[in-house]
C-alpha positions, 0 to 999 in steps of 0.5 A, a space after each residue: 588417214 592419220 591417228 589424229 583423226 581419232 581424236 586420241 589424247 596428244 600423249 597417245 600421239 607423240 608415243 605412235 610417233 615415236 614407235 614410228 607408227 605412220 598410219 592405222 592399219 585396217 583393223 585399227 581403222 575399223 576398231 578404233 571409231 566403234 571402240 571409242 564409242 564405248 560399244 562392244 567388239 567382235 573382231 576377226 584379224 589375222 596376225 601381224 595386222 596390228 590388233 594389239 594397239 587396236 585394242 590397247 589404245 582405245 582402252 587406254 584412251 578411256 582411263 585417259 578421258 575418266 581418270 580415276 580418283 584413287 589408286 586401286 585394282 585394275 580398270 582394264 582386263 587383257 586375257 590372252 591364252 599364253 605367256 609369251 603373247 601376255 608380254 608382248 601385250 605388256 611390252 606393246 602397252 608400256 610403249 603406248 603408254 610410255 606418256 601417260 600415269 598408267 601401270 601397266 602389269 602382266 601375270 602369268 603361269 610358269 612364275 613363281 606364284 608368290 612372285 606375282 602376288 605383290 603386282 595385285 597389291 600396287 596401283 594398276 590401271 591395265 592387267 594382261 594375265 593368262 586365264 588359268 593364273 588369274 583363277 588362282 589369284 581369284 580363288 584366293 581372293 587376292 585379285 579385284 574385279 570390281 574395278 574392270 570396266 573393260 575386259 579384252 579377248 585376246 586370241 579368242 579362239 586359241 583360248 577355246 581350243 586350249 580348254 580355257 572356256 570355263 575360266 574365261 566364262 568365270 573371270 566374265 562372271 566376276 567382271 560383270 560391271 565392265 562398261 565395255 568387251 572386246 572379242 579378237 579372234 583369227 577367225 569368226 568362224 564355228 558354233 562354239 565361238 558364235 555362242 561364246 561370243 553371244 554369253 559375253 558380248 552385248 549388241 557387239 560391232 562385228 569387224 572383219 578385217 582381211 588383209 589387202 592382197 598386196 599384204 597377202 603377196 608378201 609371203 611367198 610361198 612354195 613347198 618341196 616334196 619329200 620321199 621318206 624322212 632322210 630325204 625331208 631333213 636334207 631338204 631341212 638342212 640345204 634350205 637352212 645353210 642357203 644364207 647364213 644370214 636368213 632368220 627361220 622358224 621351223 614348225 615341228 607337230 609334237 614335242 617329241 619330233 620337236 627334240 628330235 629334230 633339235 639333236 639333228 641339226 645339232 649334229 649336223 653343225 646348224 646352231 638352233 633354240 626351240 620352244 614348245 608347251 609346257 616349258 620352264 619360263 625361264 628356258 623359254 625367255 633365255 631361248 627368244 632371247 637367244 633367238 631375238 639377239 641372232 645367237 641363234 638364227 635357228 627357232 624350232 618350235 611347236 604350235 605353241 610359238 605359232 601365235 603372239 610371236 612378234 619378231 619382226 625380221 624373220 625371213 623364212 617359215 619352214 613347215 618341217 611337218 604339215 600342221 593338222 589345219 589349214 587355219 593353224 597353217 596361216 597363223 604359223 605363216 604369219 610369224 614372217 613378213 611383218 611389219 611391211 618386210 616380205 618373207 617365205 613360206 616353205 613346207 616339206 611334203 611326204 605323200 602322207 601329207 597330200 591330202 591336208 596339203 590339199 586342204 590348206 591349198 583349198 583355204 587359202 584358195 591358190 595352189 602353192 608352187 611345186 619346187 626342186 632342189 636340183 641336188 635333191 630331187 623327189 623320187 616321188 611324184 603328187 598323186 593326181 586325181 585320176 582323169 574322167 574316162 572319155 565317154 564313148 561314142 555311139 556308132 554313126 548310122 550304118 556302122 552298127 554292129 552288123 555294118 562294122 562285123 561286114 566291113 571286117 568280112 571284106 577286110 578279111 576277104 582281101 588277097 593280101 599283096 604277098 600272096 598275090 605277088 
C-alpha cells in the first residue's frame, strides 16, 4: 500500500516524496481512511510509529478540499503537552505543507508572552500550542476559537499526568463548533482517560496500533546490575566511552540527580548537555542543538525529553535510574531505533530497583537479558523467589513409625566389624 491510495491531494504527495516517506506506517494506515471520513479518533500508538503525520495530513487535506474564503484564525487546533513536541509538530506540519497556501504556527510557554501575540493576529490555518500558553492568550481574548474545525490530542495521557485536564476540558469548550477530535494517546488505558475521552469525543473510531514484532526487535535490550552508586557511574562511564561515536540519552529520575550526574561526567572528561522541566527555552533549544549537531554525543535528561524527542540516529538509551513505571520505561526506549535504524536499551540496576525491574519486565512481558562487564562485575546478586519447598512423602506401608523406630533397633544392635575384629 502507498499514500496514493488515500486519495491525498498531489500537493501532500509530492512533499511525502520528497521527505522520503515510502509507505504509511500502521497507524497511519488505520487513521488516515476513518479521519478523511471526517469521524472522530481515539488512537493508542507508541512513539516513533508515525502518528504525527497521522494526523496532520488528514487535517491538512480538509482545508485543501474546503478552503476557506478569507483569511482569519486558526481552522485546526494541535494541543500537545510540551514545548519541545509543539515544534517538532511544527517542523513536521511545514514540511508537509511545504506545497500547499497553508500557515503553519506554534505558540508555547517559555517565550516571550508578547512575542507571541502578533502570530494570532496573521492568517493561520493550523496552530500547535501547549494548553496552559493557549489559556493565557484565551483569557485575553486574543485567540479565536471560533474557527477551529478540527481539534487534535497530541499525547493525551501526558497531558493528564502533567494536570492540564482542566485546561484541555476548557480550550474543548471554546472549541465546541469543531466538526471533527482526534485523541492520540500511548495507551488507552485507565478510568481517567476513558472519561476524558468520553466528555470530548463523539461516537470516535477506537485504533490500536502496536508496533509488529519485527519493529519491537529492533531495540535491544539488556541491563547490568550495580551494587552502590560508585559501581553504577563506572558502568555509566565504561559504556559511554566503548564507541565515541554512539549517540545516547541517559535518562536520570530528578533534576537534582540530573546536575549531579552532569558535573561527574564532566569531570570525568565525557563532553555531555542535559534537559530537564522547567528550563529557559533558550537553554533548552541551544542544548538539542547541541546535541542534534553532535557537539555533544552525551544527552542527560529527565522525563520530560522521554516523549516528543525526534532524533533520528540515537544509538543507545541508558536508563541511569529505573523510571517510576513501566509505561514511562517504554516511551524513554523509544527515543532509539527510529525511523527503521535498531538501537539499545541498557538499564543499570541496584537491588533497590528489582522489584519496578520486575514489573517493566511484566509489561513488557520478556525478561530482559542480564549482562557483565568483564572489568566491573556485580558483587551483588538478583534476589530470586525463594523455591516451593518439596512436599514430603508419607511413609510407604509398613515403614510407619514403628517400622522405621525397629529397623533402627537392628541397625543398632549390629556388632559393628571393629569390634568383632
Amino acid at each position: 500500500m502507498s499514500f496514493e491510495n488515500f486519495d491525498l491531494d498531489e500537493n501532500l504527495l509530492r512533499a511525502l516524496e520528497q521527505l522520503n516517506f515510502a509507505r504509511p506506517t500502521t497507524i497511519q494506515k488505520m487513521v488516515l481512511p476513518e479521519a478523511m471520513d471526517g469521524r472522530d479518533i481515539m488512537a493508542s500508538a507508541p512513539t516513533g510509529t508515525g502518528k504525527t503525520a497521522a494526523f496532520l495530513l488528514p487535517a491538512l487535506q480538509h482545508m485543501l478540499d474546503f478552503p476557506r474564503r478569507q483569511p482569519g484564525p486558526p481552522r485546526v487546533l494541535v494541543l500537545t503537552p510540551t514545548r519541545e513536541l509543539a515544534m517538532q509538530i511544527e517542523e513536521q506540519a511545514k514540511a508537509l505543507s511545504q506545497f500547499c497556501k497553508l500557515n503553519c504556527g506554534v505558540i508555547t510557554g517559555g517565550v516571550d508572552h508578547a512575542e507571541q501575540r502578533p502570530l494570532l493576529e496573521k492568517n493561520l490555518d493550523l496552530l500547535i500550542a501547549t494548553p496552559g500558553r493557549l489559556m493565557e492568550y484565551m483569557d485575553e481574548e486574543s485567540f479565536d476559537s471560533r474557527a477551529v474545525e478540527i481539534l487534535i490530542l497530541d499525547e493525551a495521557d501526558r497531558m493528564l499526568d502533567m494536570g492540564f485536564s482542566k485546561e484541555v476540558h476548557r480550550i474543548a469548550g471554546e472549541c465546541r463548533w469543531r466538526r471533527q477530535s482526534m485523541l492520540f494517546s500511548a495507551t488507552l488505558e485507565g478510568e481517567g482517560l476513558q472519561r476524558f475521552c468520553e466528555e470530548l469525543l463523539t461516537e470516535p473510531a477506537e485504533l490500536n496500533a502496536e508496533p509488529p514484532k519485527r519493529e519491537r526487535g529492533k531495540i535491544h535490550q539488556w541491563i547490568h546490575l550495580a551494587d552502590h552508586a560508585e559501581h553504577k557511574f563506572a558502568l555509566l562511564t565504561h559504556l559511554l566511552r566503548l564507541d565515541p561515536e554512539h549517540r545516547s540519552i541517559v535518562f536520570v529520575k530528578t533534576r537534582e540527580r540530573l546536575h549531579q550526574l552532569v558535573g561527574q561526567l564532566t569531570q570525568a572528561g565525557l563532553e555531555c548537555t542535559y534537559l530537564r522541566g522547567e528550563m529557559d527555552q533558550k537553554k533548552r533549544n541551544e542544548s538539542l542543538t547541541k546535541f542534534r549537531e553532535k557537539r555533544s554525543n552525551i544527552l542527560v535528561a529527565t522525563d520530560v525529553a522521554a516523549r516528543g524527542l525526534d532524533i533520528p540516529d540515537v544509538t543507545h538509551v541508558i536508563n541511569y535510574d529505573l523510571p517510576w513505571s513501566a509505561d514511562v520505561y517504554l516511551h524513554r526506549i523509544g527515543r532509539t531505533a527510529r525511523a527503521g535504524a535498531k538501537g539499545s536499551a541498557i538499564s543499570l540496576v541496584e537491588a533497590h530497583d528489582i522489584e519496578i525491574l520486575g514489573k517493566i519486565e511484566r509489561y513488557m512481558q520478556h525478561p530482559m537479558k542480564r549482562r557483565t562487564i568483564a572489568e566491573l562485575p556485580p558483587k551483588h546478586r538478583e534476589a530470586r523467589p525463594p523455591k516451593k519447598a518439596k512436599k514430603s512423602k508419607m511413609p510407604k506401608k509398613g515403614k510407619g513409625a514403628k517400622g522405621i523406630a525397629k529397623k533402627q533397633r537392628k541397625k543398632s544392635q549390629k556388632p559393628s566389624k571393629k569390634a568383632s575384629s
